[in-house]
C-alpha positions as CSV (number, residue, x, y, z in Angstrom):
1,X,-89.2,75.3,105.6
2,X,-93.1,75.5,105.3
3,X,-95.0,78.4,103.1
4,X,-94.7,81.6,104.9
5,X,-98.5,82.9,105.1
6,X,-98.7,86.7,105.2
7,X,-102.2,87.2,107.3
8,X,-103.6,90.7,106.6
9,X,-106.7,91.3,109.2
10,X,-109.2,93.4,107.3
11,X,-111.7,95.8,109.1
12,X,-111.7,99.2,107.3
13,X,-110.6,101.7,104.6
14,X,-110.0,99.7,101.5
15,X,-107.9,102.1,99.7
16,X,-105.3,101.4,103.1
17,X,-105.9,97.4,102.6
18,X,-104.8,98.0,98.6
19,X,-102.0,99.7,99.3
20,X,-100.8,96.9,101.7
21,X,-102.1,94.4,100.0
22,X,-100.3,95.3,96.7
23,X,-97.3,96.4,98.2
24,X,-96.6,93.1,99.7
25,X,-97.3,91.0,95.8
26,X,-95.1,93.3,94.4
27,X,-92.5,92.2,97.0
28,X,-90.9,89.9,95.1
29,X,-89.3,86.7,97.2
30,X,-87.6,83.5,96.5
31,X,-89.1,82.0,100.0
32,X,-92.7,79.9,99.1
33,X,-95.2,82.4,100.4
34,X,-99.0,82.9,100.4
35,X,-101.6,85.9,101.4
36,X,-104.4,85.3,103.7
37,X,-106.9,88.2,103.9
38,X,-109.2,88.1,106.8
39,X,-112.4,90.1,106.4
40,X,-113.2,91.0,110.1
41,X,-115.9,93.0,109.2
42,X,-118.6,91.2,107.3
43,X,-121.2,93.8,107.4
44,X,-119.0,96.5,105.5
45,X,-120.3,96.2,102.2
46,X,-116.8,98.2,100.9
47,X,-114.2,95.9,102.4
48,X,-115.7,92.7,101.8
49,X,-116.1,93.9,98.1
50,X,-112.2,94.7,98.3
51,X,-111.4,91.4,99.4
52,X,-113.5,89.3,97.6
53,X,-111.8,90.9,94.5
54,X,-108.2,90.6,95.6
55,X,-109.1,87.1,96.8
56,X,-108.8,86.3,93.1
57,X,-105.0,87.0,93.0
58,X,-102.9,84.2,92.7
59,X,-101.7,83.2,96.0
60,X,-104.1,84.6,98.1
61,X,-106.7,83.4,100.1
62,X,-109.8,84.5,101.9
63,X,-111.4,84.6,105.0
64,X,-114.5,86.0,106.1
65,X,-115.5,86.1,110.1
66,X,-119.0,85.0,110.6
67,X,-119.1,88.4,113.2
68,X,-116.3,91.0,114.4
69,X,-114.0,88.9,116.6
70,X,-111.5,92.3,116.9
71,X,-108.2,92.3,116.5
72,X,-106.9,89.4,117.6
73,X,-109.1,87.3,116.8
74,X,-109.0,88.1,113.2
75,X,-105.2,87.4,113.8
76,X,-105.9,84.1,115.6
77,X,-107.8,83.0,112.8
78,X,-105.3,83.2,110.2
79,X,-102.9,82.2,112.5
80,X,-105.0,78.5,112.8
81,X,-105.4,78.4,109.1
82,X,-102.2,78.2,108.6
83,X,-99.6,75.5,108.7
84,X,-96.1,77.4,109.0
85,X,-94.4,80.7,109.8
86,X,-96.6,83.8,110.0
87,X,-96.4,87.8,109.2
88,X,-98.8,89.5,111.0
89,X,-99.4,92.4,108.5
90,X,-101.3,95.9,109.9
91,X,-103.4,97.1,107.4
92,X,-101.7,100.3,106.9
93,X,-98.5,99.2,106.2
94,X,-96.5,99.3,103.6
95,X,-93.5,96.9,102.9
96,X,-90.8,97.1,100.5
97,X,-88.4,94.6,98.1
98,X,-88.0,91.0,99.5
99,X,-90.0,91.3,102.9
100,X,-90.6,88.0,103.6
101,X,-87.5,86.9,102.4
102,X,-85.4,88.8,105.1
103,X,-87.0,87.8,107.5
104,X,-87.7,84.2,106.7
105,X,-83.8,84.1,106.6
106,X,-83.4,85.4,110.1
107,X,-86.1,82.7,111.7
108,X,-83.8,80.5,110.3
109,X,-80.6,81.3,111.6
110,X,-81.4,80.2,115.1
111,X,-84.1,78.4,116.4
112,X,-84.6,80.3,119.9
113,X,-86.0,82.8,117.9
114,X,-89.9,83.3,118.1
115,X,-90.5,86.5,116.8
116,X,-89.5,89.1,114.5
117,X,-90.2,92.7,114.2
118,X,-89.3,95.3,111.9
119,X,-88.0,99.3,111.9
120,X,-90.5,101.3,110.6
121,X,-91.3,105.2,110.9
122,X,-94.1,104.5,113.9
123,X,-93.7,101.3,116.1
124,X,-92.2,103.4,120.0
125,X,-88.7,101.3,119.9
126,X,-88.1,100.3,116.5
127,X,-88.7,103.8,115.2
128,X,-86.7,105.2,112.5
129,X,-85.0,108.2,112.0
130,X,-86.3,109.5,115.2
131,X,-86.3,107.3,118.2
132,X,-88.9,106.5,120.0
133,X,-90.7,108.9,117.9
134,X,-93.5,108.4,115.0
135,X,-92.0,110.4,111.3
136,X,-94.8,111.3,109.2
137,X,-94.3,109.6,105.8
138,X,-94.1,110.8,102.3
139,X,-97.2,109.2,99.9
140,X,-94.2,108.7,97.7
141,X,-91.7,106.9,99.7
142,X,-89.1,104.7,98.6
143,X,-88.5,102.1,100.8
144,X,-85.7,100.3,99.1
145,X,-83.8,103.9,99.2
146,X,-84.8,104.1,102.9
147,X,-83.9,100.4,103.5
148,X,-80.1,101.4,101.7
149,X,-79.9,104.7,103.8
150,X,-80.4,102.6,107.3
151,X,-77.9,100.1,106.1
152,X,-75.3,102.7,105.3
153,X,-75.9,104.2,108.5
154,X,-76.3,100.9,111.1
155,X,-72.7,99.7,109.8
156,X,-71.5,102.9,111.3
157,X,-72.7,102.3,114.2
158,X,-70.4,101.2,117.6
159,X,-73.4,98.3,117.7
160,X,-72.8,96.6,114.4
161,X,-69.1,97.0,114.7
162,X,-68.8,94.7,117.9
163,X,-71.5,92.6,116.8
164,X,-71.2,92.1,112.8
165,X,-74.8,91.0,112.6
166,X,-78.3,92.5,111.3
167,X,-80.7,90.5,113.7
168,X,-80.5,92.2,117.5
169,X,-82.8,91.2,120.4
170,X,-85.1,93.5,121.9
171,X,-87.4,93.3,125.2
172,X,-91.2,93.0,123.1
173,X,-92.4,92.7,119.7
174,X,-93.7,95.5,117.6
175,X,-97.1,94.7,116.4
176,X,-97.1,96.7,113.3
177,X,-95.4,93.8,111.1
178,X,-94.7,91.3,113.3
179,X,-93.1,87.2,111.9
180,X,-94.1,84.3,114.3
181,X,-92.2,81.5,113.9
182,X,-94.8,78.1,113.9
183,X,-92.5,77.2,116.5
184,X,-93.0,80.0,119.1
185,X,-96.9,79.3,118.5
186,X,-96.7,75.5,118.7
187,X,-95.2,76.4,122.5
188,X,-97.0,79.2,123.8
189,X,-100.4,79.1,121.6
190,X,-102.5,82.0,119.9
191,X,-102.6,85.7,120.9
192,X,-105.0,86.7,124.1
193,X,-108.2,87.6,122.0
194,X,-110.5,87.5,124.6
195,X,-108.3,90.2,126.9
196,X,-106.9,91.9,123.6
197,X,-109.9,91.7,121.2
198,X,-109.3,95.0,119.9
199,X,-105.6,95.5,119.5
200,X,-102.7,97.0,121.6
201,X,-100.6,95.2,123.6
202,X,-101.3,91.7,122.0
203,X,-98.1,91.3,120.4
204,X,-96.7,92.6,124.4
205,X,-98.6,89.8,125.8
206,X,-97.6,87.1,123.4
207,X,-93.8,88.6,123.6
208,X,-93.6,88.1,126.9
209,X,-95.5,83.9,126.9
210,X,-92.6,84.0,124.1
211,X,-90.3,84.9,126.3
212,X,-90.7,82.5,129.4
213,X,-91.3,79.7,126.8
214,X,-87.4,80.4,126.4
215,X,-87.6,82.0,122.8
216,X,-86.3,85.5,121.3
217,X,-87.7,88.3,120.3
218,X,-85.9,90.0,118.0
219,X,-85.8,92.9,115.4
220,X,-84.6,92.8,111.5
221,X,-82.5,95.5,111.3
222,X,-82.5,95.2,107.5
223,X,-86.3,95.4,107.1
224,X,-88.1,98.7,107.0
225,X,-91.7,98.7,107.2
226,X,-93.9,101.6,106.5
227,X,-96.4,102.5,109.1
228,X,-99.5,105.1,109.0
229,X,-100.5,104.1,112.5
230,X,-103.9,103.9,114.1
231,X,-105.9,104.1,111.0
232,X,-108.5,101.2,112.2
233,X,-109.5,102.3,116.1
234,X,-109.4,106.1,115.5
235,X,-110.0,108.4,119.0
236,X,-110.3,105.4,121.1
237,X,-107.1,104.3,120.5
238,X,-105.8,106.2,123.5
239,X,-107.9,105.0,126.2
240,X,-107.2,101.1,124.9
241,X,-103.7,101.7,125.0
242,X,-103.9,103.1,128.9
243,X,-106.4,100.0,129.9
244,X,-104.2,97.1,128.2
245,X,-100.8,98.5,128.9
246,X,-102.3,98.3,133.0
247,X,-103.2,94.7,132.0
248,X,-99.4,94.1,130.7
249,X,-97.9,95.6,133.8
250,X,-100.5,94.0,136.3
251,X,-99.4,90.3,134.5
252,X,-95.8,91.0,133.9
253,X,-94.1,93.1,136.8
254,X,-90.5,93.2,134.9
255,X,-92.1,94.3,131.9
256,X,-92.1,97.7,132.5
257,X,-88.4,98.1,134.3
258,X,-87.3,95.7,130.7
259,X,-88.5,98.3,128.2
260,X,-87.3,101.3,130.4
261,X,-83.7,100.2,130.3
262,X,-83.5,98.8,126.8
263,X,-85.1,102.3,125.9
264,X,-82.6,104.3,128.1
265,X,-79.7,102.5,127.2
266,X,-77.2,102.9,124.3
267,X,-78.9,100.4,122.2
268,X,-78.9,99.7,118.5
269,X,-82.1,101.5,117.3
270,X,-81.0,104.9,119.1
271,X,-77.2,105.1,117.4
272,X,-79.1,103.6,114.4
273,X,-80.9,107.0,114.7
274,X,-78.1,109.4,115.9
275,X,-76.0,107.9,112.3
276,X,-78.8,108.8,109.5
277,X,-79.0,111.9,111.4
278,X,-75.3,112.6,111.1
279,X,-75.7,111.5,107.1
280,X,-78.0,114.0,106.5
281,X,-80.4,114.5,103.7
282,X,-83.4,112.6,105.1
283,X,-85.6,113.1,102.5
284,X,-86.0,109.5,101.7
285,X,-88.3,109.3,105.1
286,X,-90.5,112.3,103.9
């Protein structure tokens, strides 16, 4: 397969960037993998310091947006400087042992698949240990202890017994970490900047251009990804989630009525849930 690139979009708070940045070199994989930062704010004197010093770390590359494109089109352009498979890194994530490995391994178990996403304490359907619900994170969490406590729990589960398998398919992306198989974006093309220029509902749009293309989306269910949420678009993050999600509904009429009955039904994620409650001791998520 072709070097994974791991695009990290870079707007604000650098001390968020270094803890995803360093979190993701200290990953340690066997797949061929690179880091592309893309400063998307070239007048912040703070984060384009930041990058221009991490830029030096082996493996990583740099680029700076001649002017805010937003968003997506900070995504868009590491997306085009790339040649393979992508992770779409949020800045304030966190990810833990063998990141891209996992899910490098799960694009390559069937080629219908298109996207990955992964659990994580605050991404709506691929939340973890309370569904559908964003958990508040320890400074001091341990992901590969977390990571072990979902595994313990998801082969308890009435899912994994049928179905014996850690990849399961789910009606949209979650944008938070998010692997695009070169692929997917070969057939359906680069994310909707121009309608999604800030953020939220992107990765929807794209899920669903994904989706009539024929491909999956799916969700690693061995992959937990830390998520502080909303850190970049601050009080206005309410209002773009209301206008884009209109946008989503108004272009894709089945969306909706999808996510409703994946979200209402017995699925994966929700016994995933009911299990580590059942274990108990849920410190590692705190």
């Amino acid at each position: 397969m072709n070097k994974v690139t791991v695009v990290i979009p870079a707007y604000s708070n650098p001390n968020l960037l270094d803890k995803c940045f360093n979190s993701v070199v200290a990953s340690r994989n066997k797949v061929d993998f690179d880091i592309l930062i893309v400063n998307d704010n070239p007048s912040n004197s703070e984060v384009c310091s930041w990058a221009e010093n991490v830029s030096h770390h082996q493996g990583t590359r740099l680029i700076t947006n001649l002017k805010n494109l937003g968003f997506s089109g900070a995504v868009n352009t590491g997306i085009s400087a790339s040649k393979g498979d992508v992770i779409i890194l949020n800045s304030d994530t966190e990810v833990g042992e063998s990141f891209v490995d996992k899910l490098a391994h799960i694009a390559e178990l069937d080629p219908s698949i298109g996207t990955i996403s992964t659990l994580t304490n605050n991404g709506t359907i691929l939340s973890v240990p309370n569904y559908l619900q964003d958990t508040p994170i320890s400074t001091h969490i341990n992901i590969r202890k977390v990571e072990q406590k979902i595994h313990t729990a998801l082969i308890q589960t009435k899912w994994f017994k049928k179905n014996q398998t850690i990849v399961a398919r789910i009606p949209t992306p979650v944008g938070h970490a998010l692997y695009i198989t070169r692929r997917a974006i070969s057939r359906v093309g680069l994310f909707d900047q121009a309608t999604f220029q800030q953020g939220y509902g992107e990765e929807n749009d794209f899920g669903e251009r994904v989706r009539h293309a024929e491909f999956q989306n799916v969700t690693a269910l061995n992959c937990f990804v830390l998520h502080r949420g909303a850190s970049s678009f601050g009080d206005s993050r309410r209002a773009l989630v209301k206008a884009h999600s209109k946008i989503i509904y108004r272009r894709y009429p089945m969306y909706r009525i999808k996510v409703a009955l994946f979200t209402h039904s017995n699925n994966v994620i929700k016994q995933l849930c009911s299990q580590i409650s059942s274990i108990g001791n849920l410190g590692d998520f705190y």
